[in-house]
mmCIF file of the C-alpha atoms, coordinates in Angstrom:
data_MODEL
# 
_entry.id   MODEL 
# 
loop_
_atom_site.group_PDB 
_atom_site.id 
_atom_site.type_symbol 
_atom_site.label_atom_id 
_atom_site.label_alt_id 
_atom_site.label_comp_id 
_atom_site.label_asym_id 
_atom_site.label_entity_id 
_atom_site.label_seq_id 
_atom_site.pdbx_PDB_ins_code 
_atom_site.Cartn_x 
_atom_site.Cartn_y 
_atom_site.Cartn_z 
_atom_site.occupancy 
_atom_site.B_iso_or_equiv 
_atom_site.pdbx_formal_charge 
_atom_site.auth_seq_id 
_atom_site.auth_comp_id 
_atom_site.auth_asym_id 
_atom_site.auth_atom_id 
_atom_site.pdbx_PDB_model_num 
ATOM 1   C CA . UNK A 1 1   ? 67.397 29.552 69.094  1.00 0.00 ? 1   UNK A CA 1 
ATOM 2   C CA . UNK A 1 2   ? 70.683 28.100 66.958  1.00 0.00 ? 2   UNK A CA 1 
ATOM 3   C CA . UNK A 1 3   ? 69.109 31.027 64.372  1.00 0.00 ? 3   UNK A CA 1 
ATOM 4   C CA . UNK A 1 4   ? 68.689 33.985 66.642  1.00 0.00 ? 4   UNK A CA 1 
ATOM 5   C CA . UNK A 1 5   ? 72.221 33.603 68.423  1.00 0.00 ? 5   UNK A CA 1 
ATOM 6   C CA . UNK A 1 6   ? 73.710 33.349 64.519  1.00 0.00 ? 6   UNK A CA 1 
ATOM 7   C CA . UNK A 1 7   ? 71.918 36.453 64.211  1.00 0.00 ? 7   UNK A CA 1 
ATOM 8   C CA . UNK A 1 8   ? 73.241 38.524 67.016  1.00 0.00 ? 8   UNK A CA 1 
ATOM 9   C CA . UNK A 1 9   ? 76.455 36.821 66.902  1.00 0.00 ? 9   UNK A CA 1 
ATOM 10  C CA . UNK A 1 10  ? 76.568 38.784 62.893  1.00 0.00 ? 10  UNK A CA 1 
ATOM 11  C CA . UNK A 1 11  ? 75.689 41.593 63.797  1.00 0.00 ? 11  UNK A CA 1 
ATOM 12  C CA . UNK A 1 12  ? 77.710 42.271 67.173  1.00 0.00 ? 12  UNK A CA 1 
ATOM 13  C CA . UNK A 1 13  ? 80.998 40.780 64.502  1.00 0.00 ? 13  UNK A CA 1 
ATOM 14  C CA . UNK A 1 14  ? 80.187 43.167 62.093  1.00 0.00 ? 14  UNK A CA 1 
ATOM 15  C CA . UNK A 1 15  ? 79.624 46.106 64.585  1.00 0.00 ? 15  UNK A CA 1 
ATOM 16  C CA . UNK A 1 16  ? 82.551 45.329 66.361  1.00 0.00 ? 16  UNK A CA 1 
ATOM 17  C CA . UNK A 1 17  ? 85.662 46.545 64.174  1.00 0.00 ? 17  UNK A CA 1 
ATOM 18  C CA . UNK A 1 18  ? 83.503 50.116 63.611  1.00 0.00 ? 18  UNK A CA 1 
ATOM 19  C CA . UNK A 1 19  ? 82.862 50.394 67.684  1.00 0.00 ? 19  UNK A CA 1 
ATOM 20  C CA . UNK A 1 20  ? 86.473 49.544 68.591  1.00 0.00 ? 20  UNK A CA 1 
ATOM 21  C CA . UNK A 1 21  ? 87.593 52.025 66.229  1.00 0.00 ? 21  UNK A CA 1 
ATOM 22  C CA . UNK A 1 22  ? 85.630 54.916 67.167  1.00 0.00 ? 22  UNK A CA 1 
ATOM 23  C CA . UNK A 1 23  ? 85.706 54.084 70.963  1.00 0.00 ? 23  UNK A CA 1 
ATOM 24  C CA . UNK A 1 24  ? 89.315 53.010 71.685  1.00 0.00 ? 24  UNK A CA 1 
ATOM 25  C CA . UNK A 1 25  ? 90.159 52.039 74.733  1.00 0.00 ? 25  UNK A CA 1 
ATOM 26  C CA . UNK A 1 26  ? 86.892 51.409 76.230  1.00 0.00 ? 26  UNK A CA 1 
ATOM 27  C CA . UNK A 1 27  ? 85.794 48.326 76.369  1.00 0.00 ? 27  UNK A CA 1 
ATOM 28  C CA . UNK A 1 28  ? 82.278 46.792 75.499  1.00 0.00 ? 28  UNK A CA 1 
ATOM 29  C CA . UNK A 1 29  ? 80.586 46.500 79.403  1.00 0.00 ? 29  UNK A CA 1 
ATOM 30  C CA . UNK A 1 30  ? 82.154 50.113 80.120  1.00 0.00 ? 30  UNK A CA 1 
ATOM 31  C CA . UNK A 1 31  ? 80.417 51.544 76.925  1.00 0.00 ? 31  UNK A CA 1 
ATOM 32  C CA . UNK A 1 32  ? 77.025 49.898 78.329  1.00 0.00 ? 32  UNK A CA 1 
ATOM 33  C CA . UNK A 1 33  ? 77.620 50.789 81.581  1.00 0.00 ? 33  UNK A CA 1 
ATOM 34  C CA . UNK A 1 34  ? 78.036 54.563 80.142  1.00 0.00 ? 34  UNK A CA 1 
ATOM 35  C CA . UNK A 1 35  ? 74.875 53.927 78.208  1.00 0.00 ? 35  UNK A CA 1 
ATOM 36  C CA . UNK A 1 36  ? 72.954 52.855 80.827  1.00 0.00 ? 36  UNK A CA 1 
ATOM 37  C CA . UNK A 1 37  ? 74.031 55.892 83.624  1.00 0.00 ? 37  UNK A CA 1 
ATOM 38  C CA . UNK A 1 38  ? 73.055 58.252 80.701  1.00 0.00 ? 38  UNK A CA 1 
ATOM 39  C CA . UNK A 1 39  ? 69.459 57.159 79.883  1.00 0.00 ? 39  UNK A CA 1 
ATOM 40  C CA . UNK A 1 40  ? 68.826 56.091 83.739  1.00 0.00 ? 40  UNK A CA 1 
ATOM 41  C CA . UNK A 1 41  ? 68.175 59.155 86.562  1.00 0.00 ? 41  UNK A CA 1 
ATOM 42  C CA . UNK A 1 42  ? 69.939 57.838 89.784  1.00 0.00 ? 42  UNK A CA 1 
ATOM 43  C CA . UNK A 1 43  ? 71.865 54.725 88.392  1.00 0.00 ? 43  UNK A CA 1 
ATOM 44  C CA . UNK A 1 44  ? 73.829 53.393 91.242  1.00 0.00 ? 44  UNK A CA 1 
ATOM 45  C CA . UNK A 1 45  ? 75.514 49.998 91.715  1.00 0.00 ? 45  UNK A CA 1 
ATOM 46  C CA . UNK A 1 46  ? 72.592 47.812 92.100  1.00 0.00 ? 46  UNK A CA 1 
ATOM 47  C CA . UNK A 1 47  ? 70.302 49.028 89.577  1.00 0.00 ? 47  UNK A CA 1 
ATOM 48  C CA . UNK A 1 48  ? 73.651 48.496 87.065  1.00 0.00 ? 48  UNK A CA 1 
ATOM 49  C CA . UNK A 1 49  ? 73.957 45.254 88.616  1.00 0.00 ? 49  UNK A CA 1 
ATOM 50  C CA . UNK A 1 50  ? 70.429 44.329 87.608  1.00 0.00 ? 50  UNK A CA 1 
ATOM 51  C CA . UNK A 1 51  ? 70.181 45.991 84.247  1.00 0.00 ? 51  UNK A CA 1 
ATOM 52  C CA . UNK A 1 52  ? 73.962 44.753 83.132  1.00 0.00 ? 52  UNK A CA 1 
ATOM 53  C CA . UNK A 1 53  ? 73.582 41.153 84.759  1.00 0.00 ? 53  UNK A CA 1 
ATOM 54  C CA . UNK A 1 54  ? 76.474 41.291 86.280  1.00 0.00 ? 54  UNK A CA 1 
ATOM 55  C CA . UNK A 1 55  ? 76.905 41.128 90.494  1.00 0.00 ? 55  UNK A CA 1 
ATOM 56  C CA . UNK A 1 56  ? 77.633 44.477 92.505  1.00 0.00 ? 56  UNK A CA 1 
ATOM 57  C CA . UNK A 1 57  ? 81.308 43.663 93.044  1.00 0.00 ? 57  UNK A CA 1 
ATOM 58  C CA . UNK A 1 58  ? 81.611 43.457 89.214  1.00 0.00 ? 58  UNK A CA 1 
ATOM 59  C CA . UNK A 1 59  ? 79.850 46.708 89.231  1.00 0.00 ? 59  UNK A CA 1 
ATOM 60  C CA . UNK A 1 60  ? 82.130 47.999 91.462  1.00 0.00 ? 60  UNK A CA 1 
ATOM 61  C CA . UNK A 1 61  ? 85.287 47.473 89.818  1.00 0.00 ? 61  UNK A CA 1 
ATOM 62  C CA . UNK A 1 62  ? 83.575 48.308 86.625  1.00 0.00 ? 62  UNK A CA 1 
ATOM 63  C CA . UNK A 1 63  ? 82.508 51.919 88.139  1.00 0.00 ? 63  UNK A CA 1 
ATOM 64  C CA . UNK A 1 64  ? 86.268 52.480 89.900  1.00 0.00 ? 64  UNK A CA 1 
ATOM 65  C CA . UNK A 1 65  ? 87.801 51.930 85.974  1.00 0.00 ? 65  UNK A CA 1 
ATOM 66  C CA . UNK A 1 66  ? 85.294 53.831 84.169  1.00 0.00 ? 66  UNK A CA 1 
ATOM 67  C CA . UNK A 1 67  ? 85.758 56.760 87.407  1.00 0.00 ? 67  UNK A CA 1 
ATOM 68  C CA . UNK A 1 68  ? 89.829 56.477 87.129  1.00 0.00 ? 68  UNK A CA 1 
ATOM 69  C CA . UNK A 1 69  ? 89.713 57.097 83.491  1.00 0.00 ? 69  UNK A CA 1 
ATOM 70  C CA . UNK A 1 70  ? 87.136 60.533 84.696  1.00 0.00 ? 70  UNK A CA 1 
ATOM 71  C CA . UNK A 1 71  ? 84.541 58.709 82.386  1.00 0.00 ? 71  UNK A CA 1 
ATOM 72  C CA . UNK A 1 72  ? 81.651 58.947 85.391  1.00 0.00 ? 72  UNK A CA 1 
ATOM 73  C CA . UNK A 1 73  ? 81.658 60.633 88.494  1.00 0.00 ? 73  UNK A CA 1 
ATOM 74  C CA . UNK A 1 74  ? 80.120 59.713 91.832  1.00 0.00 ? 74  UNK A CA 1 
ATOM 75  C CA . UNK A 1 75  ? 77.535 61.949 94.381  1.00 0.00 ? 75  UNK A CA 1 
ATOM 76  C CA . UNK A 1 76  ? 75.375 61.608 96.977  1.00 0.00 ? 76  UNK A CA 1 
ATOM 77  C CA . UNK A 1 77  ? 72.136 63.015 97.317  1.00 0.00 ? 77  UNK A CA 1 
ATOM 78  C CA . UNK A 1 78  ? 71.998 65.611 100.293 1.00 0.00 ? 78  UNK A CA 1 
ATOM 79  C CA . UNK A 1 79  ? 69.042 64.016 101.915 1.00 0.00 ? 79  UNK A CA 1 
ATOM 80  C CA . UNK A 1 80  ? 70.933 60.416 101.716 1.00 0.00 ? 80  UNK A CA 1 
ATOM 81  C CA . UNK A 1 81  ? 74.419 60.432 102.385 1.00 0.00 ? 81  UNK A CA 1 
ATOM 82  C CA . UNK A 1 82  ? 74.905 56.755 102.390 1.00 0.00 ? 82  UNK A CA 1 
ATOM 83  C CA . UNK A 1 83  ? 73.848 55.571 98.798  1.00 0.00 ? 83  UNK A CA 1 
ATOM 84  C CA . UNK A 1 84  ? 76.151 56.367 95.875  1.00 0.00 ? 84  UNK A CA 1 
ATOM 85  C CA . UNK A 1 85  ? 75.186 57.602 92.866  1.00 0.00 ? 85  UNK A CA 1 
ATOM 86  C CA . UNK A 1 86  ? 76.528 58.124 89.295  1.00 0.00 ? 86  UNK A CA 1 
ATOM 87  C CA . UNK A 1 87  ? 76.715 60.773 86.302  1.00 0.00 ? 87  UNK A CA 1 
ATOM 88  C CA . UNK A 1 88  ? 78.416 61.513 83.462  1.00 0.00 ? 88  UNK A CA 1 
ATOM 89  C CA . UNK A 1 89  ? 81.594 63.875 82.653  1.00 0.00 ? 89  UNK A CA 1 
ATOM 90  C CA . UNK A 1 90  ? 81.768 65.686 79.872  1.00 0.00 ? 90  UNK A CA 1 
ATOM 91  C CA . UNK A 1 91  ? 84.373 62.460 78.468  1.00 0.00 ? 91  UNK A CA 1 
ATOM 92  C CA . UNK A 1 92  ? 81.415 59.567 79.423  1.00 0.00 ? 92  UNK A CA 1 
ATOM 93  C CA . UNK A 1 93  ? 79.424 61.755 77.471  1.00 0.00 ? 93  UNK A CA 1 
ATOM 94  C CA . UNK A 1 94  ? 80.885 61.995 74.357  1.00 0.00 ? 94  UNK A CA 1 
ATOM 95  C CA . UNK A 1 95  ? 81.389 58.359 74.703  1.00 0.00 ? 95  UNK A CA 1 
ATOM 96  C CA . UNK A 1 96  ? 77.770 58.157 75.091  1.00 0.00 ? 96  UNK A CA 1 
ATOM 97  C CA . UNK A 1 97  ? 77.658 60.256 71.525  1.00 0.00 ? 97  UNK A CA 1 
ATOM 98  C CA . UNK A 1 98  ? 79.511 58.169 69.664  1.00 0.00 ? 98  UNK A CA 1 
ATOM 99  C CA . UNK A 1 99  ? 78.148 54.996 70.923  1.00 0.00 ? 99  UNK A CA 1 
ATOM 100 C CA . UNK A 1 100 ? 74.949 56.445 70.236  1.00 0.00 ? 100 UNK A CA 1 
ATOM 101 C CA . UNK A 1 101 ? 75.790 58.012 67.004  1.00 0.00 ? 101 UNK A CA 1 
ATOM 102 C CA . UNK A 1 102 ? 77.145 54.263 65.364  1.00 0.00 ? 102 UNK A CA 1 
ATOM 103 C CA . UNK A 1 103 ? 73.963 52.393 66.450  1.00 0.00 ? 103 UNK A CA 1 
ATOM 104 C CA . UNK A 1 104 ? 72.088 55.443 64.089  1.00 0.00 ? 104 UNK A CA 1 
ATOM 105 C CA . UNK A 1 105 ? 74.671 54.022 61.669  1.00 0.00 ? 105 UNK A CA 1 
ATOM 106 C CA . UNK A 1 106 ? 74.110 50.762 62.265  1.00 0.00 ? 106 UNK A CA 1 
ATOM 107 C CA . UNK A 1 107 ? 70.379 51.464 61.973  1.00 0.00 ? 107 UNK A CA 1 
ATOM 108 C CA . UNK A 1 108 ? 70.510 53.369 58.861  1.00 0.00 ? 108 UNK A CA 1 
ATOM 109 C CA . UNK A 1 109 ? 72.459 50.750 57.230  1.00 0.00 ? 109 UNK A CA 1 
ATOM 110 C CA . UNK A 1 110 ? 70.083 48.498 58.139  1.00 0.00 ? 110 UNK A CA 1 
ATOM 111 C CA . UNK A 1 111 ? 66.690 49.992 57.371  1.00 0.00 ? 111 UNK A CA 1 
ATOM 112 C CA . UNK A 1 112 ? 66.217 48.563 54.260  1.00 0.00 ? 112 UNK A CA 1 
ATOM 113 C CA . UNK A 1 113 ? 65.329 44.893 55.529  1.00 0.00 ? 113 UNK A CA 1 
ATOM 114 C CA . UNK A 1 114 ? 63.050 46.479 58.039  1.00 0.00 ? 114 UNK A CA 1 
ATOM 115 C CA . UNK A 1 115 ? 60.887 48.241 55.752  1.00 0.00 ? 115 UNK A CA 1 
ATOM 116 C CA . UNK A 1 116 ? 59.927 45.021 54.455  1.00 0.00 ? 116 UNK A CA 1 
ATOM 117 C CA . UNK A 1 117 ? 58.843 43.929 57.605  1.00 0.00 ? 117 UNK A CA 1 
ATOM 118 C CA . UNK A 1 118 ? 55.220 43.953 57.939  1.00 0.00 ? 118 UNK A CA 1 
ATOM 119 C CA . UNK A 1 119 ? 53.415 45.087 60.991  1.00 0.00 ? 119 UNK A CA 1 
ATOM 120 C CA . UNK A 1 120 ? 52.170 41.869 61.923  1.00 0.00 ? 120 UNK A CA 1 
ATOM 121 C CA . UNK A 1 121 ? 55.269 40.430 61.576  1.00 0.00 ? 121 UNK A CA 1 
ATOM 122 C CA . UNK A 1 122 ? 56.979 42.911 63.321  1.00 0.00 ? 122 UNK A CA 1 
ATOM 123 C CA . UNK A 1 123 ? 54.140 42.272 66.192  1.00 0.00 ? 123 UNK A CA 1 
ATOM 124 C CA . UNK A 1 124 ? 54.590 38.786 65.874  1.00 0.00 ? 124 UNK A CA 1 
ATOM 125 C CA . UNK A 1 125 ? 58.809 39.049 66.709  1.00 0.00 ? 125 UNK A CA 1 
ATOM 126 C CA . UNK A 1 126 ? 58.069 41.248 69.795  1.00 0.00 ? 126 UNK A CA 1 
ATOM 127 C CA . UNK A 1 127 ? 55.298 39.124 70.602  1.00 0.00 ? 127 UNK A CA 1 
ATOM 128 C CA . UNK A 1 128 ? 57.684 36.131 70.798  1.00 0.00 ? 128 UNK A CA 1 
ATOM 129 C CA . UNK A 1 129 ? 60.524 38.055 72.442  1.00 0.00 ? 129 UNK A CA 1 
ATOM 130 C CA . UNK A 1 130 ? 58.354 39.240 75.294  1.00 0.00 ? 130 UNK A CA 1 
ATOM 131 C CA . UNK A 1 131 ? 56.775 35.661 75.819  1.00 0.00 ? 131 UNK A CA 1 
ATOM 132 C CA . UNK A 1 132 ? 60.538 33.680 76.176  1.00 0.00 ? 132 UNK A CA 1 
ATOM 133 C CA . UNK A 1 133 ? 61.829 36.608 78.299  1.00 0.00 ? 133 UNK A CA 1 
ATOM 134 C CA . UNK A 1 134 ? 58.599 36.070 80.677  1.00 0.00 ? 134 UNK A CA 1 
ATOM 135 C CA . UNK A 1 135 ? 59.282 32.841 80.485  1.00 0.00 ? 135 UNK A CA 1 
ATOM 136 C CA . UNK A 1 136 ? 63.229 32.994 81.657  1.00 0.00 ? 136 UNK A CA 1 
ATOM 137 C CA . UNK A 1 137 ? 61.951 35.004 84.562  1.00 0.00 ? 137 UNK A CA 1 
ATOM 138 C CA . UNK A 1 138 ? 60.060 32.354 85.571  1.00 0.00 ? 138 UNK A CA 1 
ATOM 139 C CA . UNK A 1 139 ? 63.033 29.918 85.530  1.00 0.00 ? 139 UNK A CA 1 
ATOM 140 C CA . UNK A 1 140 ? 65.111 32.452 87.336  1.00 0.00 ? 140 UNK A CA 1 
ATOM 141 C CA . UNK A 1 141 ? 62.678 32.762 90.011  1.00 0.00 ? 141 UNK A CA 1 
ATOM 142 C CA . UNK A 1 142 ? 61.360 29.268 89.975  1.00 0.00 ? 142 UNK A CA 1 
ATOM 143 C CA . UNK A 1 143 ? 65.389 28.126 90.409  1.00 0.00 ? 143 UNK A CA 1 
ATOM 144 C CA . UNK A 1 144 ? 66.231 30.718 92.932  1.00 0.00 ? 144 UNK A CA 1 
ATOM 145 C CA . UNK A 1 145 ? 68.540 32.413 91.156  1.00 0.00 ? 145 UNK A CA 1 
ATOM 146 C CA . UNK A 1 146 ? 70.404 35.836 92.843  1.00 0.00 ? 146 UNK A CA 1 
ATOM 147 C CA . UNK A 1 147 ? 72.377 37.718 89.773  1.00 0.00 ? 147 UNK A CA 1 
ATOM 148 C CA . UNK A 1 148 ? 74.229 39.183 92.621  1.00 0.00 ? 148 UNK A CA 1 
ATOM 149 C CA . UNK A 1 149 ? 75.512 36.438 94.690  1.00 0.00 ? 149 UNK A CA 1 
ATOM 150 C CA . UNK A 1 150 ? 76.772 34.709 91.075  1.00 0.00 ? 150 UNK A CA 1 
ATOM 151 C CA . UNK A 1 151 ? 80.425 34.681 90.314  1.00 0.00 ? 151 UNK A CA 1 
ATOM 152 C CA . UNK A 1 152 ? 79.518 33.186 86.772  1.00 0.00 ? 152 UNK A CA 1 
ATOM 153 C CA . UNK A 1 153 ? 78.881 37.306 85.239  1.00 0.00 ? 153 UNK A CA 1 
ATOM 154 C CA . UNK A 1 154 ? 82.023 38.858 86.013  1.00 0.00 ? 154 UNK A CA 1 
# 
């Protein structure tokens, strides 16, 4: 495990100084917050609470910045006036493009270790991934555990 946080701790160092060059003045759970609204239909506060792992009043204060700085807007849906939704400006989304357009970068630069990745070991890595992440969901469950009523994400 020592290995694999060495690993993304490298790569999120050497991503850094490109991403908070090319997207001043947001920070990183606003960019993924942007990310996720883009690539999700009907994002609203609890389905970015779940997918960020963070609690809805996080969320909340997380949406209010991102709305002040006319990043993301809110609506409603005219058949449910009570739940709030989000969307993109034009601004969130050319944050979205150049978050999007550095991970190509990132990818690109890269590529040449992955192409010596075999198949099987590349079904092997997944393989693993998707057996400890089962397994963490277990513990999260078998523990009790609420993301949302934890102050320990924000």
């Amino acid at each position: 495990m020592l290995q694999f946080r060495d690993l993304f701790n490298k790569m999120a160092w050497i991503n850094k100084l490109k991403m908070e060059e090319n997207l001043k003045g947001c920070k990183p759970s606003e960019v993924h917050c942007i990310e996720y609204i883009e690539k999700n239909a009907e994002s609203n506060v609890t389905k970015l609470a779940e997918s960020l792992y963070m609690t809805k009043g996080a969320i909340s204060k997380l949406t209010k910045k991102l709305t002040d700085k006319g990043l993301i807007e809110s609506y409603r849906k005219p058949d449910n006036k009570k739940e709030v939704y989000f969307r993109l400006t034009e601004q969130g989304r050319t944050i979205f493009d150049i978050h999007e357009e550095l991970h190509n970068e990132f990818r690109e630069r890269d590529q040449a270790v992955f192409e010596q990745v075999t198949g099987e070991q590349y079904d092997s890595m997944l393989s693993f991934i998707n057996t400890y992440s089962l397994h963490l969901d277990a513990e999260i469950k078998k523990q009790g555990l609420d993301i949302n009523k934890s102050d320990s994400f924000e």
